[in-house]
C-alpha positions, 0 to 999 in steps of 0.5 A: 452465452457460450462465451460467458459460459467458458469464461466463467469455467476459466475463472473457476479453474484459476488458483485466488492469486490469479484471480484477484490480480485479474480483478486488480487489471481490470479494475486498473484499465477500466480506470484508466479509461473513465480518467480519458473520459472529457467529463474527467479532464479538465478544460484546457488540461491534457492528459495522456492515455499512458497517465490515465494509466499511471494515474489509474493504477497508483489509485487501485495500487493505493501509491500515490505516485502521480504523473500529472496533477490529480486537481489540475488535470480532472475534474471533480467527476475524475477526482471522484473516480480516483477516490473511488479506485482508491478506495477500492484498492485499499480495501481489495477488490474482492472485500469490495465484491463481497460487499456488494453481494451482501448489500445485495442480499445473496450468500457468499460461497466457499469460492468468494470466502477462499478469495477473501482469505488470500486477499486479506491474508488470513489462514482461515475461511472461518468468519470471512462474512463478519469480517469483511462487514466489520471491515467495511463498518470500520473503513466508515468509521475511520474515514467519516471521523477522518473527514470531520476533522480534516474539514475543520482545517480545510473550511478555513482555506476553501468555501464550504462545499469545496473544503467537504470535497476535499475533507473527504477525498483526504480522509480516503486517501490517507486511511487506504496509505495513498498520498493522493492531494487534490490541492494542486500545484503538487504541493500535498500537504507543504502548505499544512506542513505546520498545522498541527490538527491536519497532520496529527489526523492524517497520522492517526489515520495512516498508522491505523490503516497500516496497522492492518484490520485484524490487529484492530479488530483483535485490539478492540477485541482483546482490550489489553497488550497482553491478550492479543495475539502474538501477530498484533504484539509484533505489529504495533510494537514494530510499528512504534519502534519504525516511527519512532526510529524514522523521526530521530534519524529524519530529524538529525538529518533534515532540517525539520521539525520535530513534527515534521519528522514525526509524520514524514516517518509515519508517512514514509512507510505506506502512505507517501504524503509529504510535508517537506519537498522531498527532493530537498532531502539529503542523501541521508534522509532519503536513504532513511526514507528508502529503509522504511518505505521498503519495510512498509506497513502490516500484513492485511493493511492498506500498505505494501512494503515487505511488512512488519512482521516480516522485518521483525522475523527476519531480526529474530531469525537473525539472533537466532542463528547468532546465539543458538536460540530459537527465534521467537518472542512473547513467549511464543516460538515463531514456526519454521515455515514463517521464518522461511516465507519471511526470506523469501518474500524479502528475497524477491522483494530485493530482485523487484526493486534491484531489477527495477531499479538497475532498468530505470538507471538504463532508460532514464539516465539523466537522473541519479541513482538515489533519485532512481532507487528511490522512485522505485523503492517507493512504487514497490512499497506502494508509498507515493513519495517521489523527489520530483522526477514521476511527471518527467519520466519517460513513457518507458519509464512510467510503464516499468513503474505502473508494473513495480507498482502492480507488484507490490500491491499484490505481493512478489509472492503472489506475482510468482505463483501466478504462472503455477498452475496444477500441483505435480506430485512431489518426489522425494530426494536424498538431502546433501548439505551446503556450504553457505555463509 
């Protein structure tokens, strides 16, 4: 009882960052060790405490890297854990919490609304309640319509019982932008590369669950462009204007279809399902790929990346400086304070991914940088696109991965304010001038 007690009191004096990466650790070991379990693995299958580990982890970081074969290695008991950490992931581990609480019947307190406000990254503890319910009912609706239409496809290529299974684990993974497949033979979605049902589906349902549950609650809310929120206009006209720039530049790049094009653009940013090998790529389309995974989805989503909105400031601040003007759009002027966190989070998400990437190069050197860079990228932007390299990588290798992949689900802001601790008073100094640029 003593130590329940000071733990709790421990948690208590814990900023909500700390916290909820708390949550997200030991959710990601406890995976882990439900994926060693002999119940998880399959007959004949071996799968190493590092890959439960990676596996584990790019489930609850929603990334869909894989180290081994989710349906070669596990079980349909290990495939269900892996569904349900994703799902979790996808959600925030403190959304997931505060569900269970409410279908337990208890009240919320202003601790769990103020984690729910960091997780979801909203700016008010006002509504926490109703919106995590209408997220909740959303991720229902979304992922059931997602698993019909899915299994329409998937009944004509597996018995019944089987295609549901899939249909399901396919809709979770592709509403919480993880390209998780349990097909085997780490073929994802290749053999469906031309249907065109499947990838329409998967496509509507990653676009609205990288769109972020705010900007589809104000949609459905406002019911015309011109009454949503500034925040909604900038996140689905960024998000039209990624795709659509991902699928001309993949499609003058690759010999694909235009299909192809559309989806791997749609894919690239959050999700990481892939139609085409993308190790077949050329230097160009990988590139291409790179450019959106690290942009990534929407604030509030189930992506990672730098976000949308941040991309979109970045272009504004930009002009803004070229030509004098104040950067904003829609008739409305963005705030200092927004264009400043936008450099700073694009900032460290470039240290993240050059450090990571410049430690790779060093403990994987058979590989190309491209091949490295990319990996990295697309670990950071919580993506699951890979060239073919994740099952071959080191142990050292895939541990550097599994933490880039810890840091971009939470956030390289988030990460870097885990280590403060008490605020100290703030003294005010005389200002002097720079010379930059």
């Amino acid at each position: 009882m003593s130590f329940c007690r000071k733990t709790t009191g421990y948690i208590k004096g814990q900023p909500p960052g700390r916290i909820i990466a708390m949550g997200f650790a030991l959710v990601i070991l406890a995976g882990a060790l439900l994926l060693k379990l002999p119940v998880s693995v399959r007959e004949g299958a071996d799968v190493s405490f590092i890959d439960a580990l990676f596996t584990s982890t790019s489930a609850v970081c929603v990334t869909g890297l894989i180290a081994v074969d989710t349906a070669d290695h596990f079980t349909v008991f290990g495939r269900t854990v892996v569904a349900l950490l994703i799902q979790i992931g996808g959600l925030g581990v403190t959304s997931v919490g505060v569900g269970f609480i409410l279908m337990a019947g208890k009240r919320i307190g202003l601790k769990g609304r103020k984690l729910v406000r960091e997780a979801m990254n909203v700016d008010t503890s006002k509504g926490m309640v109703r919106l995590v319910k209408n997220v909740l009912l959303m991720t229902l609706c979304f992922e059931g319509a997602g698993a019909v239409l899915s299994f329409v496809v998937f009944i004509r290529d597996y018995p019944p019982l089987e295609a549901l299974g899939i249909s399901l684990f396919h809709s979770v993974a592709a509403f919480n932008n993880s390209g998780f497949d349990i097909l085997g033979g780490l073929q994802n979605m290749i053999p469906y590369q031309s249907n065109v049902l499947l990838n329409l589906t998967t496509s509507g349902l990653i676009i609205f669950g990288g769109l972020g549950f705010l900007v589809i609650l104000d949609v459905l809310r406002s019911r015309s462009f011109k009454k949503l929120c500034l925040h909604s206009k900038i996140v689905i006209v960024m998000s039209i204007f990624l795709i659509a720039a991902g699928m001309l530049s993949l499609k003058a790049t690759e010999n694909i279809t235009w299909l192809g094009a559309f989806f791997q653009s749609v894919s690239a940013r959050t999700a990481g399902f892939s139609s085409y090998p993308i190790g077949s790529f050329t230097d160009a389309g990988l590139f291409t790929l790179i450019i959106l995974m690290f942009i990534g989805a929407s604030p509030g989503s189930t992506g990672g990346g730098i976000k949308t909105s941040t991309f979109f400031v970045l272009i504004q601040a930009a002009r803004s400086a070229a030509t004098n003007q104040y950067a904003g759009a829609f008739k409305r002027k963005i705030p200092a304070d927004v264009i400043s966190k936008a450099f700073i989070i694009t900032f460290l998400s470039a240290i993240v991914v050059g450090t990571g990437t410049f430690i790779m190069c060093l403990l994987e050197p058979e590989y190309t940088f491209l091949q490295l860079a990319f990996e990295v990228t697309s670990a950071f932007g919580t993506v699951g696109l890979s060239t073919g390299i994740t099952p071959d990588l080191g142990t050292a290798g895939k541990l550097v991965i599994i933490l880039i992949m810890f840091i971009g689900r939470l956030g390289p802001l988030t990460i870097a304010s885990l280590w403060t601790f008490k605020p100290t008073a703030n003294a005010r100094f005389t200002e002097e001038g720079i010379t930059i640029g």
